[in-house]
mmCIF file as Biopython writes it, N, C-alpha, C and O atoms, coordinates in Angstrom:
data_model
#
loop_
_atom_site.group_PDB
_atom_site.id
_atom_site.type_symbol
_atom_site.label_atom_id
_atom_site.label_alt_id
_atom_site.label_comp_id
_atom_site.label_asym_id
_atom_site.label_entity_id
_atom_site.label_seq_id
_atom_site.pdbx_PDB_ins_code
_atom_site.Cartn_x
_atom_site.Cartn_y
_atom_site.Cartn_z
_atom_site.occupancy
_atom_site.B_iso_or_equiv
_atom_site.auth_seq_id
_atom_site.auth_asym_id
_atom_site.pdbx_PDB_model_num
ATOM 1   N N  . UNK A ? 1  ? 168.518 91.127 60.426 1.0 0.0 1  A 1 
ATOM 2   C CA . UNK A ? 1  ? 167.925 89.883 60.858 1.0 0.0 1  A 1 
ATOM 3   C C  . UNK A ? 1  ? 166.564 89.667 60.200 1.0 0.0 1  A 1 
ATOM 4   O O  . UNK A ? 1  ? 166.168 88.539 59.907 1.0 0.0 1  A 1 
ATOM 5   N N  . UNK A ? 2  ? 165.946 90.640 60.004 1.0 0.0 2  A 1 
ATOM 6   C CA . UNK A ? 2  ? 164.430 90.438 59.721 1.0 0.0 2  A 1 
ATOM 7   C C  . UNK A ? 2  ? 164.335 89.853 58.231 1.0 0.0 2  A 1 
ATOM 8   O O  . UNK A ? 2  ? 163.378 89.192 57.829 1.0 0.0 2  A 1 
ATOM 9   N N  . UNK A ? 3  ? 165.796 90.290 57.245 1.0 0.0 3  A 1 
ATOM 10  C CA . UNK A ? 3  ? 165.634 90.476 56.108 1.0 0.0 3  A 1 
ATOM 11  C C  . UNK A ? 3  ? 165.971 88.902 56.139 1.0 0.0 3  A 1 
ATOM 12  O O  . UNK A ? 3  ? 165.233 88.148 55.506 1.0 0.0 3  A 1 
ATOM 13  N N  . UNK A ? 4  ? 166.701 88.558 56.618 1.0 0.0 4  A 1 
ATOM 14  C CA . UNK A ? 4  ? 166.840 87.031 56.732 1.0 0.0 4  A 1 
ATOM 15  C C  . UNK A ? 4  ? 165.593 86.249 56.685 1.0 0.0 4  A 1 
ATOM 16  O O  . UNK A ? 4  ? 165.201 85.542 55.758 1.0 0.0 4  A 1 
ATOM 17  N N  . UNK A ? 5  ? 165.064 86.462 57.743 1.0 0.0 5  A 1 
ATOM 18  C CA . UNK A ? 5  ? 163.803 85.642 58.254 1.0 0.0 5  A 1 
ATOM 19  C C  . UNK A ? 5  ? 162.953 85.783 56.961 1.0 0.0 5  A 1 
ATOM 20  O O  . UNK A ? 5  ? 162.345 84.801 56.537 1.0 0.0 5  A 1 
ATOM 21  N N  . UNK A ? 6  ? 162.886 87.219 56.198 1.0 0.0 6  A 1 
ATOM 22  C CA . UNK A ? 6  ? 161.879 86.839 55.145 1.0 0.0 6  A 1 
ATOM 23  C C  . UNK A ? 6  ? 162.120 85.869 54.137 1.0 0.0 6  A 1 
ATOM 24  O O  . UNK A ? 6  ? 161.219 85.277 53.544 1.0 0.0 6  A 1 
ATOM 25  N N  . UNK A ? 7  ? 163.686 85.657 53.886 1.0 0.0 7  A 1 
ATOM 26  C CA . UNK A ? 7  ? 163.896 85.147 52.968 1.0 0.0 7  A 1 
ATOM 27  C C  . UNK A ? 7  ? 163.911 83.290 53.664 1.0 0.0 7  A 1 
ATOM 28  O O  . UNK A ? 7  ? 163.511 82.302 53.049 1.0 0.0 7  A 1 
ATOM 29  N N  . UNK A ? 8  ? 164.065 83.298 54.033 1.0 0.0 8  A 1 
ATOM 30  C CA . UNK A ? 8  ? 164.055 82.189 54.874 1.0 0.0 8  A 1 
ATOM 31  C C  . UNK A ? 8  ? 162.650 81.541 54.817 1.0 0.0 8  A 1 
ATOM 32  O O  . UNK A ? 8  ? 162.368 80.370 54.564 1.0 0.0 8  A 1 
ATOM 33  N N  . UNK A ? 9  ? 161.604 82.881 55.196 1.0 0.0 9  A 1 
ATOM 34  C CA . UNK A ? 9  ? 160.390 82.196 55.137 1.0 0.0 9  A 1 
ATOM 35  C C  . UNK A ? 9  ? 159.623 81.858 53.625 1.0 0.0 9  A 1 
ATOM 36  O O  . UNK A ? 9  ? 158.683 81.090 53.418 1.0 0.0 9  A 1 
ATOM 37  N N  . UNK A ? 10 ? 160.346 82.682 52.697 1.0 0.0 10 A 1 
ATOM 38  C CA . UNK A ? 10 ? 160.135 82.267 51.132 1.0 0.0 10 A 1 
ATOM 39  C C  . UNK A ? 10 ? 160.644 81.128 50.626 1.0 0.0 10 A 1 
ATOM 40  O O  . UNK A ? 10 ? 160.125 80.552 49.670 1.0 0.0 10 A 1 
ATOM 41  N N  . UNK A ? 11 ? 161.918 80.629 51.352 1.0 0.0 11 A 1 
ATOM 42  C CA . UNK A ? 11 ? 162.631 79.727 50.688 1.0 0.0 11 A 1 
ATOM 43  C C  . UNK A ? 11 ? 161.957 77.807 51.693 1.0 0.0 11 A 1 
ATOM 44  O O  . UNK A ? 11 ? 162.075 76.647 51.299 1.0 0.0 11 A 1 
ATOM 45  N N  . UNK A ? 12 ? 161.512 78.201 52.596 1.0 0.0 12 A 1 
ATOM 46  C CA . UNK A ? 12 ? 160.300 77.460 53.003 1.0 0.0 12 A 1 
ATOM 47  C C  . UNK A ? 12 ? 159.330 77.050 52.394 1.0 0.0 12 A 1 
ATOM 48  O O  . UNK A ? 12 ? 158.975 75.916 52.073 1.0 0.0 12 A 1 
ATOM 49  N N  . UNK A ? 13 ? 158.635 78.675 52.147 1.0 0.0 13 A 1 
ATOM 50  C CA . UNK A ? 13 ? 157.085 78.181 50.868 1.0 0.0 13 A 1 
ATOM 51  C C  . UNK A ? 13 ? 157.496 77.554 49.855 1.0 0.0 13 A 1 
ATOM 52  O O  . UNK A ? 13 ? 156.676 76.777 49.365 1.0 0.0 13 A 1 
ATOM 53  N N  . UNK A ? 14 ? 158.675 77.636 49.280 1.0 0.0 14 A 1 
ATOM 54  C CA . UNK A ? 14 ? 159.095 77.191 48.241 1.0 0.0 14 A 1 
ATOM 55  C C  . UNK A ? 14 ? 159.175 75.524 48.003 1.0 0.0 14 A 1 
ATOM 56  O O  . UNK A ? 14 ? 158.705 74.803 47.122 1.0 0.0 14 A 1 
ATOM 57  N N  . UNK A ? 15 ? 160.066 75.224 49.312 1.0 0.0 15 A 1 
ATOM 58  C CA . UNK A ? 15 ? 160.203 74.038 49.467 1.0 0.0 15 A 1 
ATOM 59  C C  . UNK A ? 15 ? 159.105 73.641 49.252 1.0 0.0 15 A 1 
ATOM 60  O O  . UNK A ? 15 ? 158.985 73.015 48.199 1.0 0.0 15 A 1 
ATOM 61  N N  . UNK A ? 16 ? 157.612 73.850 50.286 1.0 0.0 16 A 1 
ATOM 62  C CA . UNK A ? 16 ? 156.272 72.865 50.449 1.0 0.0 16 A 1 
ATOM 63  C C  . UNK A ? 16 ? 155.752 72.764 49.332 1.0 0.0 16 A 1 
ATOM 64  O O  . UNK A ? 16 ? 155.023 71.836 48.983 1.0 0.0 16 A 1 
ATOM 65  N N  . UNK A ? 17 ? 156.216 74.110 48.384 1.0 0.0 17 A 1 
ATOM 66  C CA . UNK A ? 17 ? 155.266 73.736 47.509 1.0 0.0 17 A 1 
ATOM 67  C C  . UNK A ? 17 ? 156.005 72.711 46.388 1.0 0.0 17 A 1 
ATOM 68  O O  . UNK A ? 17 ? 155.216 72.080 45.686 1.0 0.0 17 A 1 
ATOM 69  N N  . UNK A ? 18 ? 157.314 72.507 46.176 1.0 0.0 18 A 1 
ATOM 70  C CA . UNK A ? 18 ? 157.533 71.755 45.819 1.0 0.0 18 A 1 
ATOM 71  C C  . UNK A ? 18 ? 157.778 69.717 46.296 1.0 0.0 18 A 1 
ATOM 72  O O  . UNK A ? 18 ? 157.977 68.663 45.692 1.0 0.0 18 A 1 
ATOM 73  N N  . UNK A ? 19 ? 157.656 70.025 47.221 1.0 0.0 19 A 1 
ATOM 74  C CA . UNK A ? 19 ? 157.382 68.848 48.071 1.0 0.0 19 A 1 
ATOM 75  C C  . UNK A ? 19 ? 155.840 68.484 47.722 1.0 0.0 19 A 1 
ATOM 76  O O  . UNK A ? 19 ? 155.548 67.367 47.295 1.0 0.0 19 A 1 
ATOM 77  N N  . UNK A ? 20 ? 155.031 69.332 47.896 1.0 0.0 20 A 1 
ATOM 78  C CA . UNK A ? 20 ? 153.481 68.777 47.216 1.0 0.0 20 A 1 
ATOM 79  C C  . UNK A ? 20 ? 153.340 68.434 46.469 1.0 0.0 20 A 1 
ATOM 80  O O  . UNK A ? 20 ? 152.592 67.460 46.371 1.0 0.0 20 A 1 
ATOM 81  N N  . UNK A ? 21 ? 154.007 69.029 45.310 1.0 0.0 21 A 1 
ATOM 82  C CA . UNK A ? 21 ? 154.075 68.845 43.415 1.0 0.0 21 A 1 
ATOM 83  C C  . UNK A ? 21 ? 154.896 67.321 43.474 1.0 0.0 21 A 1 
ATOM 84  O O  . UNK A ? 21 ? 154.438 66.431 42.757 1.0 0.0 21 A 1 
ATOM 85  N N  . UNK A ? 22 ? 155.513 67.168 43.909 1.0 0.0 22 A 1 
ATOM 86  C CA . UNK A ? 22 ? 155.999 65.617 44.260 1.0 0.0 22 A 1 
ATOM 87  C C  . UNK A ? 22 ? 155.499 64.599 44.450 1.0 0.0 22 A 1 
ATOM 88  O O  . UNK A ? 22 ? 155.413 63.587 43.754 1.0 0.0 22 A 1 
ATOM 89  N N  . UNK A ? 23 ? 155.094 64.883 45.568 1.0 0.0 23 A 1 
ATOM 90  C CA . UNK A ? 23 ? 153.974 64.156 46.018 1.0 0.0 23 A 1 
ATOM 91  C C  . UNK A ? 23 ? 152.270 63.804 46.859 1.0 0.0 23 A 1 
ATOM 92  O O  . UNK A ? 23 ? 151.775 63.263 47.848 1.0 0.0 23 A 1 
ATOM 93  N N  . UNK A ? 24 ? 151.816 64.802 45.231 1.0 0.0 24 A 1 
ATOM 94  C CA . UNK A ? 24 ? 150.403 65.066 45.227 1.0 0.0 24 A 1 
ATOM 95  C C  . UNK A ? 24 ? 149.906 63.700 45.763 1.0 0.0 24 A 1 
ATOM 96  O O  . UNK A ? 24 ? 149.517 63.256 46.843 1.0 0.0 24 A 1 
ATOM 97  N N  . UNK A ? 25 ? 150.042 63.382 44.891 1.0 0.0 25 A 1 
ATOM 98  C CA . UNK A ? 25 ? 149.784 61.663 45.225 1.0 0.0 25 A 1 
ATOM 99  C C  . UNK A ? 25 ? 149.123 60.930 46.753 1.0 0.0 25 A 1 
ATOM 100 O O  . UNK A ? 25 ? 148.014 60.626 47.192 1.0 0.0 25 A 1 
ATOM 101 N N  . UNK A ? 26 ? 150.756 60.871 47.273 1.0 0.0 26 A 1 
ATOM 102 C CA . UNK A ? 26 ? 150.272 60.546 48.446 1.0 0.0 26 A 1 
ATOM 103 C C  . UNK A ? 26 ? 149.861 61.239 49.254 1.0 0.0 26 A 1 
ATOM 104 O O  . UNK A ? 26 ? 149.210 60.609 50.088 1.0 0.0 26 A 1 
ATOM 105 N N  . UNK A ? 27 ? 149.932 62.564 49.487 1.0 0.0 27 A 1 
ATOM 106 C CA . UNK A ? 27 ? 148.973 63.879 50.634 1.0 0.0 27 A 1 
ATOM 107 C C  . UNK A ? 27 ? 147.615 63.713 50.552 1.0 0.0 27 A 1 
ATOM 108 O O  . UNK A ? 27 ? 146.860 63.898 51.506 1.0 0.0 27 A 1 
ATOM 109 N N  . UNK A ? 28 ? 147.075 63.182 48.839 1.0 0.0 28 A 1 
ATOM 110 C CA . UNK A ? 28 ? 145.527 63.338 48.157 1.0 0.0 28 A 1 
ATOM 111 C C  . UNK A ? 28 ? 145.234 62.069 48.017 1.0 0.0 28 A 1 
ATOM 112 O O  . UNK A ? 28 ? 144.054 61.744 47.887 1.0 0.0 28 A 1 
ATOM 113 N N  . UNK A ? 29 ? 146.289 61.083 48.017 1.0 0.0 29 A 1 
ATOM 114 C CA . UNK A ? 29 ? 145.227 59.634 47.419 1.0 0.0 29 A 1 
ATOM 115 C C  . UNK A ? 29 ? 144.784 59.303 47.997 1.0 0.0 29 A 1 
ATOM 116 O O  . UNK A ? 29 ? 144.230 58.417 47.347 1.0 0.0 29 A 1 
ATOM 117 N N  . UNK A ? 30 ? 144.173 59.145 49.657 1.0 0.0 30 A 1 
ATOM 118 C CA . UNK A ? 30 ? 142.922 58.853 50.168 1.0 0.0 30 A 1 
ATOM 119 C C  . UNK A ? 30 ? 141.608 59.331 49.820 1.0 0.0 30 A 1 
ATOM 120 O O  . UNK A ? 30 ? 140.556 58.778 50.143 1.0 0.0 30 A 1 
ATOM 121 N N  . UNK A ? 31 ? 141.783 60.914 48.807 1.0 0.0 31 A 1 
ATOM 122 C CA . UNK A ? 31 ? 140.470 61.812 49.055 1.0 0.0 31 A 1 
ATOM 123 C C  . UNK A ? 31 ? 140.403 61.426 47.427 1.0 0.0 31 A 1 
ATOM 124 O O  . UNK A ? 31 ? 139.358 60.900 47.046 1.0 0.0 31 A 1 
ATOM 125 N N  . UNK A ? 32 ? 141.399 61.645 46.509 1.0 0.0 32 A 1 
ATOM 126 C CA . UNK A ? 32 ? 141.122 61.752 45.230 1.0 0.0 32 A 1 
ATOM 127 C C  . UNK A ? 32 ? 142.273 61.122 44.600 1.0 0.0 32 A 1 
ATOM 128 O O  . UNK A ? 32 ? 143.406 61.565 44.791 1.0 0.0 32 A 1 
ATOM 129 N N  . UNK A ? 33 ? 141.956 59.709 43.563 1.0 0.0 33 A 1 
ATOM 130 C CA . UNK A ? 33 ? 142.734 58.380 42.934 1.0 0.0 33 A 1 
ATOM 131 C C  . UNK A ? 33 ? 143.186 59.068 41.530 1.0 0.0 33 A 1 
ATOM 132 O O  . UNK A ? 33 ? 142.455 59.559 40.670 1.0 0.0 33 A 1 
ATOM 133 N N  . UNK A ? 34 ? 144.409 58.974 41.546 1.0 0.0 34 A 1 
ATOM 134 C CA . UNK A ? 34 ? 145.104 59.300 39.928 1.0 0.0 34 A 1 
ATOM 135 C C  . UNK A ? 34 ? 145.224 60.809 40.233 1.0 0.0 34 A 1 
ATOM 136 O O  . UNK A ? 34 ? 145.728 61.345 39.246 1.0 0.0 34 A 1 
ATOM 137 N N  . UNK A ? 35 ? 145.049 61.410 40.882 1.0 0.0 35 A 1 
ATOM 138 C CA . UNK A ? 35 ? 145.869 62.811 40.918 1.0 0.0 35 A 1 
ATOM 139 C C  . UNK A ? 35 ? 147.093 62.900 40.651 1.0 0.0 35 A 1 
ATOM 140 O O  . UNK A ? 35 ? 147.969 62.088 40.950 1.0 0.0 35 A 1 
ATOM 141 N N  . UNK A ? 36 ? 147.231 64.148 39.928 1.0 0.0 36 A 1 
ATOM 142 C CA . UNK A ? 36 ? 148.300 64.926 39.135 1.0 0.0 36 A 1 
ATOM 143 C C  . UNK A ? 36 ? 148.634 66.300 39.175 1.0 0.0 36 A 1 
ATOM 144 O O  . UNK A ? 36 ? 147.819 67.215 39.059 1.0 0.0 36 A 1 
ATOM 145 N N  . UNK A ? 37 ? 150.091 66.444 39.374 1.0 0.0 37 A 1 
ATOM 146 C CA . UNK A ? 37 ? 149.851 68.096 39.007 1.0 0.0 37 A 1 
ATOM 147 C C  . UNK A ? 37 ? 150.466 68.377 37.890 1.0 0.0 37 A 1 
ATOM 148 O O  . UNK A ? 37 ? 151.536 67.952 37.455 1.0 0.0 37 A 1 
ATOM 149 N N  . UNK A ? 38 ? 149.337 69.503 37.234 1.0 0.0 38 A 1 
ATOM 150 C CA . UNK A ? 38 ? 149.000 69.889 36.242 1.0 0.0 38 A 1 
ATOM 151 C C  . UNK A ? 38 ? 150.083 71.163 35.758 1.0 0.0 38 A 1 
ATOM 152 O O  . UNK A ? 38 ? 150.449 71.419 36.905 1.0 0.0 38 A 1 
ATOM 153 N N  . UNK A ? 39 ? 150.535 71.736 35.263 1.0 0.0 39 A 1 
ATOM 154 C CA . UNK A ? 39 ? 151.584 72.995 35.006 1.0 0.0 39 A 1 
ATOM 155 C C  . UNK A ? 39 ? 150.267 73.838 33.892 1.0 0.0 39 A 1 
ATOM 156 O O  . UNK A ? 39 ? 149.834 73.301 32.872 1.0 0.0 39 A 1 
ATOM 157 N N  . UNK A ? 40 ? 149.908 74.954 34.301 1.0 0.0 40 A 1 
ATOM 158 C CA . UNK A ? 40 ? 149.010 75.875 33.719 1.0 0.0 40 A 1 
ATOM 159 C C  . UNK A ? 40 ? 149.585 76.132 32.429 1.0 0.0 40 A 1 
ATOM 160 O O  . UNK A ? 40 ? 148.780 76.755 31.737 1.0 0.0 40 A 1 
ATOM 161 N N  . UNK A ? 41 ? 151.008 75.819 31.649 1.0 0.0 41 A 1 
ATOM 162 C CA . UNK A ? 41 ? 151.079 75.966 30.850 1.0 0.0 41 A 1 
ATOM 163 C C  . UNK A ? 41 ? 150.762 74.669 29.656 1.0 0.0 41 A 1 
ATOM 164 O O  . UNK A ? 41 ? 150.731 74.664 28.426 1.0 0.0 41 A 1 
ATOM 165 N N  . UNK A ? 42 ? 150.541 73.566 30.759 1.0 0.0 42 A 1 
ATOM 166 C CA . UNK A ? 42 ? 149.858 72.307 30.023 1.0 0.0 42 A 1 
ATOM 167 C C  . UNK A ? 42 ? 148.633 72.683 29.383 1.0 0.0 42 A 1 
ATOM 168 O O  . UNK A ? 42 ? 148.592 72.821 28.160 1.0 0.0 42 A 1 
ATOM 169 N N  . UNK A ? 43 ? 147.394 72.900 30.287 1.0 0.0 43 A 1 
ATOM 170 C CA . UNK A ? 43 ? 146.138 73.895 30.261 1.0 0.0 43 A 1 
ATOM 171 C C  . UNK A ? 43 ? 146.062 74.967 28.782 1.0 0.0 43 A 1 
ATOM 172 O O  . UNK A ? 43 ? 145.195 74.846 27.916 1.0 0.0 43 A 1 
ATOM 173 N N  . UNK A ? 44 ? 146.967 75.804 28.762 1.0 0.0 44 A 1 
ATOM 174 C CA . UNK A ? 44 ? 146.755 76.905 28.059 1.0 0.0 44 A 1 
ATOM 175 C C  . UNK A ? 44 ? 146.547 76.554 26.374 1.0 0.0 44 A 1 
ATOM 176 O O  . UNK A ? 44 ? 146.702 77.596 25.737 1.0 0.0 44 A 1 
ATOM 177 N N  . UNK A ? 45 ? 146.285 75.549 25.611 1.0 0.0 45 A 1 
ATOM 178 C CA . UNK A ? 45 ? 145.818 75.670 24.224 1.0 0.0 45 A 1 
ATOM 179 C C  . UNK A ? 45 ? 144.118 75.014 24.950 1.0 0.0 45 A 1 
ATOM 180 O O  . UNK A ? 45 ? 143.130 75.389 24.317 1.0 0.0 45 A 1 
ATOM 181 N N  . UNK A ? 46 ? 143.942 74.403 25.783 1.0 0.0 46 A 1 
ATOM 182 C CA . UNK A ? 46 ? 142.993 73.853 25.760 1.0 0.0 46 A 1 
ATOM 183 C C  . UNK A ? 46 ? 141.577 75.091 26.531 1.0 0.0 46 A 1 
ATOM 184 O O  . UNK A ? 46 ? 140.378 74.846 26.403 1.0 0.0 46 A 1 
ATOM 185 N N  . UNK A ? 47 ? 141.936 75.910 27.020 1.0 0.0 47 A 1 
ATOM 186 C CA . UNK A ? 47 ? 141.244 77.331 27.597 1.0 0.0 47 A 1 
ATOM 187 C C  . UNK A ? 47 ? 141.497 78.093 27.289 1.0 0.0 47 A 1 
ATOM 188 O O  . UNK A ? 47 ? 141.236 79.042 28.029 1.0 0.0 47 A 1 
ATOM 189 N N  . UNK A ? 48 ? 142.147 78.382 26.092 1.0 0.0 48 A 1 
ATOM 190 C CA . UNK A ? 48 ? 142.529 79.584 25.003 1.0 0.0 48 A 1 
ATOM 191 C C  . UNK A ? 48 ? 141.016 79.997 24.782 1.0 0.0 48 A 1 
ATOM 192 O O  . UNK A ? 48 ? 140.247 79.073 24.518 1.0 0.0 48 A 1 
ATOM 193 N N  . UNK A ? 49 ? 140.660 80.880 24.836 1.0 0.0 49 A 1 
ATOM 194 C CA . UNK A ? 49 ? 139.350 81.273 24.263 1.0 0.0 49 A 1 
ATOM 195 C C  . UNK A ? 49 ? 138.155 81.007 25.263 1.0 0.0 49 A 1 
ATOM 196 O O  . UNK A ? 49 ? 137.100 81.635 25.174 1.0 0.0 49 A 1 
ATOM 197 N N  . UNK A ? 50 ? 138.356 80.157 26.103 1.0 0.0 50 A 1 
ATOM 198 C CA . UNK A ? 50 ? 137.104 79.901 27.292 1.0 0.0 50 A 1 
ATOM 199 C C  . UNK A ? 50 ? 137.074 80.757 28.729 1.0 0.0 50 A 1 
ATOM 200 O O  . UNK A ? 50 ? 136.105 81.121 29.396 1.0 0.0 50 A 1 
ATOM 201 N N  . UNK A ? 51 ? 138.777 80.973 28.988 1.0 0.0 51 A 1 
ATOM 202 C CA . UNK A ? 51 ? 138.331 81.850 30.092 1.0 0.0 51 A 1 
ATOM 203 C C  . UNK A ? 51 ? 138.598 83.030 29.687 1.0 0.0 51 A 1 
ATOM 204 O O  . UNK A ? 51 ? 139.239 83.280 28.666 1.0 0.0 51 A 1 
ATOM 205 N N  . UNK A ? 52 ? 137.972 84.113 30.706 1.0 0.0 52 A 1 
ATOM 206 C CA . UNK A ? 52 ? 138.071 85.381 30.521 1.0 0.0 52 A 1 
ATOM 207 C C  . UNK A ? 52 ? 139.341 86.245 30.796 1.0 0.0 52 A 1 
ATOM 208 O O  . UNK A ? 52 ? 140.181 85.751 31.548 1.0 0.0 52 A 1 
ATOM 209 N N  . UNK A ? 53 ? 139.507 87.134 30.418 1.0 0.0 53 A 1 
ATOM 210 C CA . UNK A ? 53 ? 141.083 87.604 31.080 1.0 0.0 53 A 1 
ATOM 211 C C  . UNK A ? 53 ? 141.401 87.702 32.309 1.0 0.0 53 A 1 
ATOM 212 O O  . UNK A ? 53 ? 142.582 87.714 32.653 1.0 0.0 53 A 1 
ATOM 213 N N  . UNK A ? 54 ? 139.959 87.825 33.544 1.0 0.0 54 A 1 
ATOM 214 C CA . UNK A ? 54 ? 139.797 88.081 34.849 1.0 0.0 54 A 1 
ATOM 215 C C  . UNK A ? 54 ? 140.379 86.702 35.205 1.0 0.0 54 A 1 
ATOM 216 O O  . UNK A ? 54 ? 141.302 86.533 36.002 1.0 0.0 54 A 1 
ATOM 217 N N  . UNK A ? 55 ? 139.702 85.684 34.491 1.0 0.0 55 A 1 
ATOM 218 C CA . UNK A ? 55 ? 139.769 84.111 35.154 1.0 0.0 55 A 1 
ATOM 219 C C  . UNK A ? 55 ? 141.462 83.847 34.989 1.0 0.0 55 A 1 
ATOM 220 O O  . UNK A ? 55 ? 142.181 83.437 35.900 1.0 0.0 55 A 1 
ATOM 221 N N  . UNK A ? 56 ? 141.905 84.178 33.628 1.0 0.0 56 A 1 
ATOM 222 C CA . UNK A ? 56 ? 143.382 83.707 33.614 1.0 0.0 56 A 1 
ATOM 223 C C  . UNK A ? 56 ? 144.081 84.374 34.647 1.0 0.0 56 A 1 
ATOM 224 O O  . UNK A ? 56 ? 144.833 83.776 35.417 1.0 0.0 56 A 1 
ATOM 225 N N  . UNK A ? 57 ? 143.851 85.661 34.695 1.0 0.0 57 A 1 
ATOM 226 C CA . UNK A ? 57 ? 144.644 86.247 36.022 1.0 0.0 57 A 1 
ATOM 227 C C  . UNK A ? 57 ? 144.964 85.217 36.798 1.0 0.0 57 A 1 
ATOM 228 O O  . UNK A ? 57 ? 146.009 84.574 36.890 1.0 0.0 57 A 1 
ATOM 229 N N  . UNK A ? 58 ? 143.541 85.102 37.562 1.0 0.0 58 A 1 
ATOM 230 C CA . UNK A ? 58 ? 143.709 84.370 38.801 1.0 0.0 58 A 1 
ATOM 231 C C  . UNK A ? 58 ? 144.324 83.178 38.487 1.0 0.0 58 A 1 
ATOM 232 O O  . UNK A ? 58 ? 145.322 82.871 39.138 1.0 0.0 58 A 1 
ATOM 233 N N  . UNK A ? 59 ? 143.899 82.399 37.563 1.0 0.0 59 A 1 
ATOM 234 C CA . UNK A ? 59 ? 144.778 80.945 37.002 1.0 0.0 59 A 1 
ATOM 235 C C  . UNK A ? 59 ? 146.262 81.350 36.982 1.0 0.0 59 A 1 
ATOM 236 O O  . UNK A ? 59 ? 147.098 80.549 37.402 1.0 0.0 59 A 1 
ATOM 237 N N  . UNK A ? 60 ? 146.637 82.582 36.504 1.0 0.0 60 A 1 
ATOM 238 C CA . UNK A ? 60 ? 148.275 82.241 36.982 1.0 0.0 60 A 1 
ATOM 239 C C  . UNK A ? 60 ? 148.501 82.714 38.424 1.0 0.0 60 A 1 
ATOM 240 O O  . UNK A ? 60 ? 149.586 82.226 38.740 1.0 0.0 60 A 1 
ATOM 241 N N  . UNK A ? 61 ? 148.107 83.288 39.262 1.0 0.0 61 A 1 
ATOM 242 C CA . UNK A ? 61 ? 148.333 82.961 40.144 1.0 0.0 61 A 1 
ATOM 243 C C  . UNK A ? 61 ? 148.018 81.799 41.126 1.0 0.0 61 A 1 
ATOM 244 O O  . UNK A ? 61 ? 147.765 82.016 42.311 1.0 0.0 61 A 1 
ATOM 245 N N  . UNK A ? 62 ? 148.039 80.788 40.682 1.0 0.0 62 A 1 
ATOM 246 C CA . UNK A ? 62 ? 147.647 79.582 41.285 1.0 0.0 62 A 1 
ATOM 247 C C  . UNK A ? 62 ? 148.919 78.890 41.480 1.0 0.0 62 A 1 
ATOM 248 O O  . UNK A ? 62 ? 149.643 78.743 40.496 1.0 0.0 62 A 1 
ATOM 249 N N  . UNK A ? 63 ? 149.291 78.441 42.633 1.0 0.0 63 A 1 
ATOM 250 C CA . UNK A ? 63 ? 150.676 77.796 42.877 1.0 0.0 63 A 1 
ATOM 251 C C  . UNK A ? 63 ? 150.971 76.428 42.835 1.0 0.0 63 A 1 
ATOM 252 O O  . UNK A ? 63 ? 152.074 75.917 43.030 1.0 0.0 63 A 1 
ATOM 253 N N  . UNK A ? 64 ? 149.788 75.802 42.535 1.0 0.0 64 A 1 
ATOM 254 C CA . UNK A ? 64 ? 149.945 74.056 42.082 1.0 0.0 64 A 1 
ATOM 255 C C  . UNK A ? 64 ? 148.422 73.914 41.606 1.0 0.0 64 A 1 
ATOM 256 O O  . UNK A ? 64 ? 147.497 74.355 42.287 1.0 0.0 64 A 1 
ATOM 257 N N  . UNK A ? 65 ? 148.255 73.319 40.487 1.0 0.0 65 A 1 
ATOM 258 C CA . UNK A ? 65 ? 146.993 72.709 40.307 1.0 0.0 65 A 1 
ATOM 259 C C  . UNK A ? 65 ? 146.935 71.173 39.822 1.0 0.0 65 A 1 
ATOM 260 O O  . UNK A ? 65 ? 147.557 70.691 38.875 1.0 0.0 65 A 1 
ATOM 261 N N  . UNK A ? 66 ? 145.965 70.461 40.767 1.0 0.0 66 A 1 
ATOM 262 C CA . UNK A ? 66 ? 145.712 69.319 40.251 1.0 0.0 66 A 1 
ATOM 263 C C  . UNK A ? 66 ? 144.906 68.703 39.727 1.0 0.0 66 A 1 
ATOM 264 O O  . UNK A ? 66 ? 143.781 69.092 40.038 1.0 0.0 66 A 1 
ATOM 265 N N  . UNK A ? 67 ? 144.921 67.524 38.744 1.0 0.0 67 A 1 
ATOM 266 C CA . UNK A ? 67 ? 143.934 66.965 37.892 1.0 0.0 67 A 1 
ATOM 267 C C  . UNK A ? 67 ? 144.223 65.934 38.490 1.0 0.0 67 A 1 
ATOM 268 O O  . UNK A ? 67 ? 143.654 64.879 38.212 1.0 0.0 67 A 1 
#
């Protein structure tokens, strides 16, 4: 049962986070106009060389980013 529930609760996160990536838009367009989400592999010729290896770490672990 438990092994269920974990997967269950992954296949959840999964959903929201793709439900956000959808629709950044409307969750954010009261706070911030023309938002987008961004795919870190869009990013990567343009911070080639600016961040540090510490910073990219953390940049791929980032689960939606928006511009």
């Amino acid at each position: 049962m438990d092994t269920h529930e974990v997967r269950l609760a992954k296949l959840d996160g999964r959903t929201l986070e793709m439900q956000f990536r959808d629709k950044a838009a409307s969750y954010l367009g009261r706070i911030v106009r023309g938002v987008r989400v961004v795919s870190v592999g869009d990013l990567a010729d343009e911070l080639e060389g600016v961040l540090s290896e510490q910073e990219w770490d953390e940049l791929l672990r980032i689960d939606e980013l928006a511009d």
